[in-house]
N, C-alpha and C positions, 0 to 999 in steps of 0.2 A: 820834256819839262816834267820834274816830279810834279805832283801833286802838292804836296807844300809851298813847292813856286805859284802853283797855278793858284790858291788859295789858302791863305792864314788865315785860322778860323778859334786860335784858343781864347778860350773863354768867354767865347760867343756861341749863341744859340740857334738853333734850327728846328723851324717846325714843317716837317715833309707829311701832306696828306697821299694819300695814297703808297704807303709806304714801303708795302709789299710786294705791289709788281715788278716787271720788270724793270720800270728806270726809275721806279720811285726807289726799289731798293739799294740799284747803282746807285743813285746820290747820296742815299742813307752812309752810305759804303765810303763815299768820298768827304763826305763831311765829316764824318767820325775819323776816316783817318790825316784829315787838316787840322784834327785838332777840336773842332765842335761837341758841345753836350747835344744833343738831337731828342727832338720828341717823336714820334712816329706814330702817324694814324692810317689806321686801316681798317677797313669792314671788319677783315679774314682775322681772326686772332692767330690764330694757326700762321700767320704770313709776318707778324709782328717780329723785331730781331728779340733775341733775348734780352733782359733787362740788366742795368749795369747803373753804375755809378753817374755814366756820360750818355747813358740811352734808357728811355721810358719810353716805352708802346704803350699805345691804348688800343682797345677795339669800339670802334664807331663809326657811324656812318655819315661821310662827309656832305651828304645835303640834308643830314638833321642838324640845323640849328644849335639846337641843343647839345650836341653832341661834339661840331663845331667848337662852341662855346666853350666846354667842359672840357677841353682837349687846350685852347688856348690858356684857360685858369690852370691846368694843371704845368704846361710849362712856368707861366710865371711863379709860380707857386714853389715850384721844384730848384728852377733856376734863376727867377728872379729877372728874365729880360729875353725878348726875342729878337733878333736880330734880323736871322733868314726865314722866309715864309714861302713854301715850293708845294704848287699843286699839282701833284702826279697823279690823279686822280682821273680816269677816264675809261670810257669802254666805246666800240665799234658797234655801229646798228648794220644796214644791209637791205637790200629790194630796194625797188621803186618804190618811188612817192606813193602812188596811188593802192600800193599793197601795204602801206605802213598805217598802222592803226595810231589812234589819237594817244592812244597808253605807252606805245612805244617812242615817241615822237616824245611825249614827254619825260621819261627815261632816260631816252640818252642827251636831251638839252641838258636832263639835271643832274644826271652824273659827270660831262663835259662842261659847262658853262654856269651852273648852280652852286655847284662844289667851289669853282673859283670866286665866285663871288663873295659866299660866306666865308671862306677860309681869308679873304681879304678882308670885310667888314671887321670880324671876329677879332683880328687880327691889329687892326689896325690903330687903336690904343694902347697895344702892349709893343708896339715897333719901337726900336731905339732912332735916336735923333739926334743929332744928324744921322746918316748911313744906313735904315735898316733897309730889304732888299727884299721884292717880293718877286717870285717868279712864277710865268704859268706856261703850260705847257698846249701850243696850237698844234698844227697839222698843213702839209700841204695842201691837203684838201680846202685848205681853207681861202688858197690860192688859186687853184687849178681847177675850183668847181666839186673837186670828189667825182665820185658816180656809185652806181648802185653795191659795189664791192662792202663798203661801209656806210652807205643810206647818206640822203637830204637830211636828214637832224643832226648827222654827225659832223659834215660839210658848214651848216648851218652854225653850229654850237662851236666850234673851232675858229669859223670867221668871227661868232663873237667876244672870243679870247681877244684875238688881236686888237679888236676895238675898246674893248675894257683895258687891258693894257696901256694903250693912246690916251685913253680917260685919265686912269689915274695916275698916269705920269702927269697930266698937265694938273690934275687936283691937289698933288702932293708933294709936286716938287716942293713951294714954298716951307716945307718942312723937313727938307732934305730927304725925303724920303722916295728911295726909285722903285721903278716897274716897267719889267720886261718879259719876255714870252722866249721859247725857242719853237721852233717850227720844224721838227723831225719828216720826213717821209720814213718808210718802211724803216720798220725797226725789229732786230731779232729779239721778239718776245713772244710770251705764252699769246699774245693777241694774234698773232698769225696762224696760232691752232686749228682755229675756223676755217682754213683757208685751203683747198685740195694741193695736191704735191705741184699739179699743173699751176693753177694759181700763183705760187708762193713763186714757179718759176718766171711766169711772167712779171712779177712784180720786181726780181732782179733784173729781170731784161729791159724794166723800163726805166730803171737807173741808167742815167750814163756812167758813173763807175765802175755799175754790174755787181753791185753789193752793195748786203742791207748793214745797216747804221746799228751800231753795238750800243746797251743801254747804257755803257759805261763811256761812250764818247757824246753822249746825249746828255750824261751827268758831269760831262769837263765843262759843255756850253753854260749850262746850268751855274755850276759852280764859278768861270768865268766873271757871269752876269755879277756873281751877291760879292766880286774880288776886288782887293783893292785895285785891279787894270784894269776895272769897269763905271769908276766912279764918275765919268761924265756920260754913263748910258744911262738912259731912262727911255721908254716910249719903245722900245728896239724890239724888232722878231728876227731873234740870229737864225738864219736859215742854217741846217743840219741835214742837209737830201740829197747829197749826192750827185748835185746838180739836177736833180726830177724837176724842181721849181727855180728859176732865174730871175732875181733881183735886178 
């Protein structure tokens, strides 16, 4: 399926937080070439795509508020309506509970689960109506428990994707308006840096396919979700793992 079949996206709008890393910038990737004007936020300005007619980066930090805020003004502003809303926005903590500090614990809830929030609230008077489309992004871990590899706040802030998702499908539908999550296991990105060369191999071993998940098939589910073939999901966590997690 090209990409075009998979999602028609001209002259519609995309706002992707986290837009630098690795699947936020697959998506960045695939909505621009469906045809979307895209906004892209990212801490890293350095990580930003270059700017264009059809692409505006900001540098900002996705659980300021403010910054939130001033990223969502600046699409309507630029393009005059939002359409798609993708929280790529996330990082891995790691140890046991009882080695994680209160600082850290708070960290990564609120670059995982904070981030979505805001980018949803922010968001969500400039959504078009009927059909605008918010997506976030969970983890199996958020099924399977996790373990120490990426820590209890990351497990934690991931299972509460899925639940804010359930939330605001049932708060929004009356507005036409959906929400859905994908749920990746291992993904080849700079996040598995952390990871020893042994690690990274067990983490393919504990796929049953025996391979990790490309940020750009991680950016189809995605794009899927905000497509005109998704327009009776709302509430959904498309599983993405290789079978690691069984629905």
């Amino acid at each position: 399926m090209s990409r075009a079949a998979l999602l028609e996206a001209r002259g519609r709008v995309a706002l992707i937080a986290g837009a630098g890393g690795g699947i936020g910038r697959a998506t960045l990737e695939l909505f621009e070439a469906a045809g979307a004007r895209v906004v892209a936020l990212d801490l890293d300005s350095a990580k930003l795509p270059a700017q264009s007619d059809a692409v505006l980066g900001i540098a900002g930090d996705a659980i300021d508020e403010s910054a939130v805020r001033s990223a969502v003004e600046c699409a309507v502003s630029r393009f005059g309506r939002i359409d798609f809303a993708v929280n790529a926005v996330g990082v891995a903590g790691g140890g046991v509970l009882c080695s994680t500090s209160l600082a850290e614990w708070r960290r990564v809830i609120d670059i995982n689960l904070t981030s979505a929030f805001l980018l949803a609230r922010e968001c969500y008077r400039s959504l078009s109506r009927p059909g605008g489309s918010v997506v976030f992004i969970a983890s199996t871990n958020a099924r399977n428990g996790g373990s120490a590899l990426s820590g209890a706040a990351y497990a934690t802030a991931k299972a509460g994707i899925i639940n804010l998702t359930r939330y605001l499908a049932r708060e929004w539908a009356p507005e036409g308006l959906r929400v859905n999550s994908v749920m990746p296991g291992p993904v080849a990105t700079p996040m598995l840096a952390r990871f020893s060369l042994e690690q990274r191999a067990a983490l393919v071993d504990s796929v049953p396919l025996k391979r990790l998940a490309q940020p750009a098939e991680v950016a189809a589910a995605i794009a899927f979700l905000c497509s005109q073939h998704a327009q009776s999901m709302s509430g959904a966590c498309v599983n993405v793992s290789g079978g690691l997690v069984l629905d």
